[in-house]
C-alpha positions in Angstrom: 0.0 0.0 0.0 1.5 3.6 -1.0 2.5 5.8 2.2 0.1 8.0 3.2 1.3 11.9 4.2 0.4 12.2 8.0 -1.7 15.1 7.5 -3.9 13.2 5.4 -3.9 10.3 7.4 -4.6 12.1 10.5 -7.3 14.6 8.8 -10.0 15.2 11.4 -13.0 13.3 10.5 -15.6 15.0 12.6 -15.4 18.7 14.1 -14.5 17.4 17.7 -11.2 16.8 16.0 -10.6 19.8 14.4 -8.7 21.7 17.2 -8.7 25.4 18.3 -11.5 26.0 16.3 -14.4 25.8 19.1 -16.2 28.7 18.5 -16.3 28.0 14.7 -17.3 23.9 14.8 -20.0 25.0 17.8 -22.5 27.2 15.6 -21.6 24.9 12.5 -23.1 21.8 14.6 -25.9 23.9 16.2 -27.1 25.0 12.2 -27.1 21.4 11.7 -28.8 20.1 14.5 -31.7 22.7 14.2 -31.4 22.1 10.0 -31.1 26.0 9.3 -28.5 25.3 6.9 -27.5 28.6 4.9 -26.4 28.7 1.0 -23.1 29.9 1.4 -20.4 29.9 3.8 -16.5 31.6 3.7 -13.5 30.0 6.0 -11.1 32.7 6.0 -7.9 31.8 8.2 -4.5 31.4 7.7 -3.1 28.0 6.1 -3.3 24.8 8.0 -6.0 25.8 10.8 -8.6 23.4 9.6 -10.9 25.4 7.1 -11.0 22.3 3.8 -11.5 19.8 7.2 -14.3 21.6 8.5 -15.8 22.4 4.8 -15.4 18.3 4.2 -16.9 17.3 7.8 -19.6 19.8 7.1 -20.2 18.6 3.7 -21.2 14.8 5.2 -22.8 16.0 8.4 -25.5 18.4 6.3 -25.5 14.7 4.0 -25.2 12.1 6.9 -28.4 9.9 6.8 -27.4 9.1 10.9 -26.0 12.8 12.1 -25.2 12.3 16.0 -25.2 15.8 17.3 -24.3 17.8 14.7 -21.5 15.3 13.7 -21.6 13.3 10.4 -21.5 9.4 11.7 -19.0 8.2 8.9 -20.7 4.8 8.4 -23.8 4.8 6.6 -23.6 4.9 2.7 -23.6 8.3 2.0 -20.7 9.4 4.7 -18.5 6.3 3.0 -19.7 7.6 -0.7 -18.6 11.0 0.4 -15.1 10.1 2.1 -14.2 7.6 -0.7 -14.8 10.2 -3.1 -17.4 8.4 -4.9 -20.0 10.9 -5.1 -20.8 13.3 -8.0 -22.4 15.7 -5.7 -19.6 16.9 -3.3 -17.6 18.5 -5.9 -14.2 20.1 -4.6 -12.6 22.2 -6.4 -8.9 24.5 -6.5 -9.2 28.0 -7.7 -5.9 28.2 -7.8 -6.2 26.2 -10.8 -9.7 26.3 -12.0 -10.1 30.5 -11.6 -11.7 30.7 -15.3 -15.1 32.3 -16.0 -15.5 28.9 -17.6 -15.1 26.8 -14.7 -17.7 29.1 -12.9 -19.9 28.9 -15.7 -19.9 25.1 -15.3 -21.3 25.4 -11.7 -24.0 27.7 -13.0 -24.9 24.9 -15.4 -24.6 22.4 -13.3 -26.6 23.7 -10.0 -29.9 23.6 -11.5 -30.0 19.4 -11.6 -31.0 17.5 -8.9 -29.1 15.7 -7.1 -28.7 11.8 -7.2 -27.9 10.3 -3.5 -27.8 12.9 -1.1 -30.0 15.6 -0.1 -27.3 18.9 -0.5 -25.0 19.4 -3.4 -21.8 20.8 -1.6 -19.7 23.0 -3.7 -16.2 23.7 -1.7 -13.9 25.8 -3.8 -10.6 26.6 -2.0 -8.4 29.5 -2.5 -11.2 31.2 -4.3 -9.3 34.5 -4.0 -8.2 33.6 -6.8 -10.6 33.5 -8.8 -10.5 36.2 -11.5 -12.6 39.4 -11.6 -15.0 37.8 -14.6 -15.1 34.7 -12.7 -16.2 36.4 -9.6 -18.6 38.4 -11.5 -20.0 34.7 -13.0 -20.2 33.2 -9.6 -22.2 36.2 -8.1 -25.6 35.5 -9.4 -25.5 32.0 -8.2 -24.0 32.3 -5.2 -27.0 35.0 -4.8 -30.0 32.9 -5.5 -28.9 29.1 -5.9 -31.3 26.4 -5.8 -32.8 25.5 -2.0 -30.5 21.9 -2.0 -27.0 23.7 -3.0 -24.4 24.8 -0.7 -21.1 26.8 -1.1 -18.3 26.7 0.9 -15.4 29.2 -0.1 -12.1 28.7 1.9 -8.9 31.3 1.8 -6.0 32.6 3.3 -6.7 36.0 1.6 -10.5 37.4 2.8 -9.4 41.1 2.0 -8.8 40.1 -1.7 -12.1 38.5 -2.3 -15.3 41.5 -3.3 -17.5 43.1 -1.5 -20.4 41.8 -3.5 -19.0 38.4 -2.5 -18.3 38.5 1.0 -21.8 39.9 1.5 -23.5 37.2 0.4 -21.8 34.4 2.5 -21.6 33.4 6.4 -18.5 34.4 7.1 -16.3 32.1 9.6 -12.6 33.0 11.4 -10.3 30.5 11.5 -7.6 31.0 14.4 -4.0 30.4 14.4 -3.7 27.6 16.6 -2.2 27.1 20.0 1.3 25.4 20.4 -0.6 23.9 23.1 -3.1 22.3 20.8 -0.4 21.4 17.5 1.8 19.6 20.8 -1.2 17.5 22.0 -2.1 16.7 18.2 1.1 15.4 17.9 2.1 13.5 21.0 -1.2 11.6 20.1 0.4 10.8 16.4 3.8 9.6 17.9 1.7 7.7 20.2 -0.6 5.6 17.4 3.0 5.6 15.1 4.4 4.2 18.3 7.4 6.7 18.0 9.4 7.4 21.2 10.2 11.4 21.0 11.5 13.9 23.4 9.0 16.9 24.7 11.4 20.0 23.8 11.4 18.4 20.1 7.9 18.6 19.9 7.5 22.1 21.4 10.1 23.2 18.5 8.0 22.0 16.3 5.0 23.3 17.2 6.8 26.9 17.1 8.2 26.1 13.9 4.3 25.5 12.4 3.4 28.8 13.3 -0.2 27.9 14.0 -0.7 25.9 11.2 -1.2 22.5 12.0 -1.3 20.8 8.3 2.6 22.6 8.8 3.7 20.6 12.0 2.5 17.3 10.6 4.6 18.1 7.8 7.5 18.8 9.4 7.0 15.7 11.9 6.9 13.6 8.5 10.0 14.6 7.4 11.7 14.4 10.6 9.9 10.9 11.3 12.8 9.9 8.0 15.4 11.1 8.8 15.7 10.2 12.3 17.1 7.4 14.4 15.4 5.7 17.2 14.0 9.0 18.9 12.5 12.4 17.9 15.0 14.9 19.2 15.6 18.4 19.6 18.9 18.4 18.5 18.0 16.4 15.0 14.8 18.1 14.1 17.1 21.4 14.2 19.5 19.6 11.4 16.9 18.7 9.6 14.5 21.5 8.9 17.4 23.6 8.9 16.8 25.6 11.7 19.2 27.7 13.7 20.3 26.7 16.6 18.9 28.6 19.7 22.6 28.8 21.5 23.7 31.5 18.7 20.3 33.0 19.1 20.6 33.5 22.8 24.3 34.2 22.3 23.6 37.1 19.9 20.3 38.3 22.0 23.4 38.6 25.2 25.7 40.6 23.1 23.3 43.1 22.3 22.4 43.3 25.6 26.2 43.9 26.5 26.9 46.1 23.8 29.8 43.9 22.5 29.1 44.7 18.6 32.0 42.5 17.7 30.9 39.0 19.2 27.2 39.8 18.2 27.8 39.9 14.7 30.8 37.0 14.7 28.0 35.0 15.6 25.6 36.9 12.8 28.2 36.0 10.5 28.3 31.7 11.7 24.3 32.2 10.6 24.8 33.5 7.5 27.4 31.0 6.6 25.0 28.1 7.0 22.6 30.0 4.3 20.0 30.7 7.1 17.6 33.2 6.6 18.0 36.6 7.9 14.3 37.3 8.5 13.6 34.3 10.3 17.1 35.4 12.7 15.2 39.0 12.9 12.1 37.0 13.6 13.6 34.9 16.4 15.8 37.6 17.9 12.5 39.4 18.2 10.4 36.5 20.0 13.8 36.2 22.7 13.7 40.1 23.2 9.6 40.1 23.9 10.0 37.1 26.5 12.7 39.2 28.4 10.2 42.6 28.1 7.5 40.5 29.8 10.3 39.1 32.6 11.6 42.5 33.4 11.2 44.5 35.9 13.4 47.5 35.7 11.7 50.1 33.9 15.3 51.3 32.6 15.8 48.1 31.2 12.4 48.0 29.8 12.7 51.0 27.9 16.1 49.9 26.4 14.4 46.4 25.0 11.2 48.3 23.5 13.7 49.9 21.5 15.4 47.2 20.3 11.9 45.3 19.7 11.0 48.6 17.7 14.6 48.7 15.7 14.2 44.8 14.7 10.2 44.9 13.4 11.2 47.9 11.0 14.6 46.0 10.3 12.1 43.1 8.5 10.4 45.0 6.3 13.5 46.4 4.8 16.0 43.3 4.6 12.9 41.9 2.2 13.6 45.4 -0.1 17.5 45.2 0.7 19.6 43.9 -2.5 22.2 43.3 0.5 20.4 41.9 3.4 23.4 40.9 5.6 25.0 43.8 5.7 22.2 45.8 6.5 21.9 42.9 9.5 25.1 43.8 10.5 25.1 47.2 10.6 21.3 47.5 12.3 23.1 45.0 14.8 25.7 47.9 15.6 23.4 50.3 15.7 21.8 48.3 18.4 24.9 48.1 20.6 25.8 51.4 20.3 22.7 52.6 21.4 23.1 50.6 24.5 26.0 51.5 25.2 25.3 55.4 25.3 22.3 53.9 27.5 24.9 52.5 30.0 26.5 55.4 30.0 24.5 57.7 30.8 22.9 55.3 33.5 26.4 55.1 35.3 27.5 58.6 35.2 23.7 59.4 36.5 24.6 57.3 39.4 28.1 58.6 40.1 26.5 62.5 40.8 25.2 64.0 43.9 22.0 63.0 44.4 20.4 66.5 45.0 22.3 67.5 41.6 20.5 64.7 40.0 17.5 66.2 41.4 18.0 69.3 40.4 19.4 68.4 36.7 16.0 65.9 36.4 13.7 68.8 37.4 15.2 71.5 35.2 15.1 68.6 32.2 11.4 68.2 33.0 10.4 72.1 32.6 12.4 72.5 29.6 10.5 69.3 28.3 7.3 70.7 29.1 7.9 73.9 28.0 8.8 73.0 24.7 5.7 70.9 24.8 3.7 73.7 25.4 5.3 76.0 22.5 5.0 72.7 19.8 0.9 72.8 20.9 1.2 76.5 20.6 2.4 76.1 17.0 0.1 73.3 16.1 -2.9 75.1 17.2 -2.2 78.3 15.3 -1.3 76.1 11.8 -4.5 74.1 12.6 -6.6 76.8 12.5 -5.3 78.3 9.1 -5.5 75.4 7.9 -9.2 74.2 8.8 -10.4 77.8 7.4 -8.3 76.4 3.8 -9.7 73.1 3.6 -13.5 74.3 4.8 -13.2 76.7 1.8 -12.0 73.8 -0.7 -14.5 71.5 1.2 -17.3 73.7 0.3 -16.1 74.2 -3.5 -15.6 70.8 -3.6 -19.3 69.8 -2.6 -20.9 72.3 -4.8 -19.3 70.7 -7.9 -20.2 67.4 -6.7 -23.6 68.3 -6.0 -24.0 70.0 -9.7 -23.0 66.5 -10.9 -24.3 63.8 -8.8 -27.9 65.2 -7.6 -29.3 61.5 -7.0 -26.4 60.1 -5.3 -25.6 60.4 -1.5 -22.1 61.8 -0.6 -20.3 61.4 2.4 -17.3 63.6 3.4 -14.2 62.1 5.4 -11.6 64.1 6.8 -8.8 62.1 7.5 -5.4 63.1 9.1 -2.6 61.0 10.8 -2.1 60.0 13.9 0.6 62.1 15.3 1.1 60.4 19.0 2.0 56.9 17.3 4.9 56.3 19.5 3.3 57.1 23.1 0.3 55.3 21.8 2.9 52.2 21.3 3.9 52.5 24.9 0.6 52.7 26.1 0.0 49.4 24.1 3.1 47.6 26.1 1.9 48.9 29.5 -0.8 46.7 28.6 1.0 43.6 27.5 -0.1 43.6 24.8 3.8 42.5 23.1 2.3 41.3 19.5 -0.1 44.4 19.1 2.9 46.0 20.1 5.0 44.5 17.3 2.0 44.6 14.6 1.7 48.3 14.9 5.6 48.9 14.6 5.0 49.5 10.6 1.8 50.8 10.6 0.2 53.9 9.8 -2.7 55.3 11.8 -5.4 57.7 10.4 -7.9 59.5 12.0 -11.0 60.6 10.1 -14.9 61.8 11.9 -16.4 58.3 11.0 -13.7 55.9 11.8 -10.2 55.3 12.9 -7.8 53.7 9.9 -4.7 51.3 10.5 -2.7 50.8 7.2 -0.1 47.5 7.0 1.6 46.4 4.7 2.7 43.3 6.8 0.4 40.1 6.3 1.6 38.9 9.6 0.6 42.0 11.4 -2.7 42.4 9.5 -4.1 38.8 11.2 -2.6 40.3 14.5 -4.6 43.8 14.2 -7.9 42.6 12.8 -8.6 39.7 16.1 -11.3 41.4 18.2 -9.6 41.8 20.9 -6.4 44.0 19.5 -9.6 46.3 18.0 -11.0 46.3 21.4 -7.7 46.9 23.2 -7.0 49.8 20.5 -10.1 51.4 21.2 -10.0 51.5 24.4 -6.6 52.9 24.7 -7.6 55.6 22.6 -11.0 56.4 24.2 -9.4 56.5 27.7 -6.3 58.5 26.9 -7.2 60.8 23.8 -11.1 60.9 24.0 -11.6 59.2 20.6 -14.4 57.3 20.6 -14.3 55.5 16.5 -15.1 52.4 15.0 -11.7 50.8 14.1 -10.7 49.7 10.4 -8.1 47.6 9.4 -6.3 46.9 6.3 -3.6 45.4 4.1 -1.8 47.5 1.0 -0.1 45.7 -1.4 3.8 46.1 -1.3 5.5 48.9 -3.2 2.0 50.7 -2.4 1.9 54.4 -0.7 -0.8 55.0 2.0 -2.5 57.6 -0.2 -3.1 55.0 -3.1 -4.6 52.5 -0.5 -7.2 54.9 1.4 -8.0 56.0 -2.2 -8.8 52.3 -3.2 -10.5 51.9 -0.2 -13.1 55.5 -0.6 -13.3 54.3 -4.0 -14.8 50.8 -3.5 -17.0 52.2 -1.2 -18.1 55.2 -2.8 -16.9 57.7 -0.3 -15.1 61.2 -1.1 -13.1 62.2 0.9 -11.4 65.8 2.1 -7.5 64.7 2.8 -5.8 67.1 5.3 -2.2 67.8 4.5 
């Protein structure tokens, strides 16, 4: 019999076993139970967290002649016709592949039959972002008004790229990165049926290394499973995928933190030598410098690793651009020590003068601070106010031609301006501990407009971050209790090589909003 990939062989069967996705599988089983079944659904969630498991267990539960709470029972006739692939009905198909107007126009043809052995004809199409424009266009009509025994079940990694007209016609569903807690439990139970001794630190590496994805760990623990010897360890799994080792991580992390430039990057230099790559050092150096945030206690030392955090998330999005990404590495790296060295410094010759001069020197520092606080606001206020008479004048213009052309159409203006306290609001955020909203927002932009609140990324990564429910909340709540902004928050992606200005143009235009901008 040919091998079978563990992450097929281990594919969860019923939603009990897809894990971390509670709060999705829950309402799913509670539609089927009650038979309110709706005519489209959209899995949206980064790769590997369940969403073609869930659209296949779903597909045989809605089918299942003997459903047992919800779940499909994966032994009568049509559960077996349905796993074995037997059934013209369940029809799965890769947009990646098959993102023709033709393809969709197939569907349209075929929806109107009946079907032959089971009561819904399931339609999952994954990837469907990519789907061409035409294509979309196609599937719209259908997807509006199908027939009452048709269901559709989009899946992708990529919600923001899929239309409006689209998304507004599905249930949408979230699908969570999941927990290293969960991916270790999920695997310690496939050692255990492969009857595979293994070590606990290798599996936690794994689990890291899967970033939430759990198709990704089973993958990796395949490929490990190979190469290995009598035991899963640490120490091979590292050789194997290629990792780098966590002693020149740690190693690098403690030179920083002594501001010895020269040992850092010897050790920079042992990575790049091996061919690893220099985002994923960036990325790792990062993770070791949020864990010793959270530890500290010194609010000195505090302040010196949120500017090293801050340092290393802009450092990613420019070795991606660099043509030379190592030295930039290197040279960001003895940026980093220098800057902590000045800090030590400073520190020490603080702590060799009187202490009633350091008083006295603190106090004077403060007052000068302030004052030139004060005279910033001072200067602010006055260009504020040339400015709004300006822009009322060219809002008013503005309108009146509008108005002259659109007379039916309802216009709503939008002021929008930038956030000018980013950097306090960032510290604000860490007093929280909130460390990855932290990191998310490190490249973003925020703009602030009388309808909503706007946060530009052009970071995938910190876009899934930003748009979870509770960094919104946390983000609003920051800014209601310390700037009296009370907004609905928005978040989006931009494509790379895309300005700010292009994006919230996209955006107004999509929508059908003008906008005033403020310079």
């Amino acid at each position: 019999m040919a091998y079978i990939a563990l992450y097929r062989k281990y594919r969860p069967l019923t939603f009990k076993n897809i894990l971390g996705q509670e709060s999705v599988t829950k309402i799913l089983k509670n539609q089927i139970k009650s038979q309110k079944i709706s005519h489209a659904y959209l899995f949206s969630g980064t790769r590997g967290t369940g969403k073609t498991s869930a659209a296949k267990v779903f597909a045989r539960a809605i089918n299942c002649l003997n459903p047992k709470d919800g779940e499909p029972c994966n032994e009568c006739e049509v559960c077996k016709s349905i796993l074995e692939g037997n059934t013209s009905d369940v029809i799965e198909m890769d947009a990646a592949s098959n993102n023709s107007v033709e393809n969709i126009r197939q569907i349209r043809q075929e929806v109107v039959y009946a079907t032959v052995d089971v009561k819904y004809r399931v339609y999952i199409i994954d990837e469907v972002h990519m789907l061409t424009t035409s294509a979309f266009n196609a599937l719209l009509k259908t997807l509006e008004e199908p027939p009452e025994n048709v269901v559709f079940i989009l899946a992708t990694t990529e919600q923001h790229k899929i239309p409006v007209t689209i998304l507004s016609r599905c249930l949408r569903f979230e699908f969570n990165r999941i927990s290293p807690e969960c991916i270790v439990e999920r695997l310690k139970y496939v050692l255990e049926n492969e009857k595979i001794d293994y070590e606990e630190e290798a599996l936690e590496f794994i689990a890291k290394l899967a970033d939430g994805g759990m198709r990704d760990a089973l993958s990796i623990l395949d490929r490990c499973i190979s190469e290995m010897n009598e035991k899963l360890k640490y120490e091979d799994i590292v050789k194997i995928v290629g990792a780098i080792d966590r002693k020149v991580i740690l190693d690098i992390v403690q030179s920083i933190l002594n501001s010895d430039s020269i040992k850092a990057n010897e050790n920079v230099e042992l990575v790049i030598k091996k061919g690893k790559d220099l985002r994923q050092l960036v990325y790792e150096l990062n993770e070791n410098f949020l864990g010793l945030l959270i530890e500290s206690k010194d609010d000195n030392e505090k302040n010196r690793i949120i500017k090293i955090i801050d340092k290393l998330s802009k450092l990613d999005s420019d070795l991606r651009q660099s043509a030379r990404p190592s030295i930039l590495l290197k040279s960001a790296i003895v940026e980093l020590c220098i800057s902590n060295e000045n800090n030590v410094f400073v520190q020490n010759q603080e702590m060799k003068l009187d202490e009633n001069v350091s008083n006295l020197i603190r106090n004077l520092t403060n007052k000068i601070t302030s004052m030139e606080k004060e005279i910033a606001d001072l200067k602010k206020e006055i260009s504020s106010n040339n400015l709004i008479q300006v822009k009322f004048d060219q809002s008013i213009n503005k309108l009146k031609k509008q108005n002259e052309i659109e007379n039916n159409e309802s216009t709503e203006d939008i002021e929008l301006s930038k956030f000018n306290e980013i950097e306090e609001f960032k510290k604000l955020v860490v007093e929280q501990g909130k460390l990855k909203l932290y990191s998310a927002l490190a490249g973003a932009n925020i703009y602030i407009s009388e309808k909503f609140i706007l946060v530009i990324t052009s970071n995938s990564f910190a876009y899934n971050i930003l748009k979870m429910d509770e960094s919104i909340e946390t983000i609003k709540e920051i800014l209601d209790k310390n700037y009296s902004i009370d907004k609905n928050i928005r978040i989006e992606l931009k494509e790379e090589h895309v300005d700010d200005q292009a994006k919230i143009e996209q955006l107004f235009k999509q929508n059908n909003i003008n906008y005033t901008e403020l310079d």
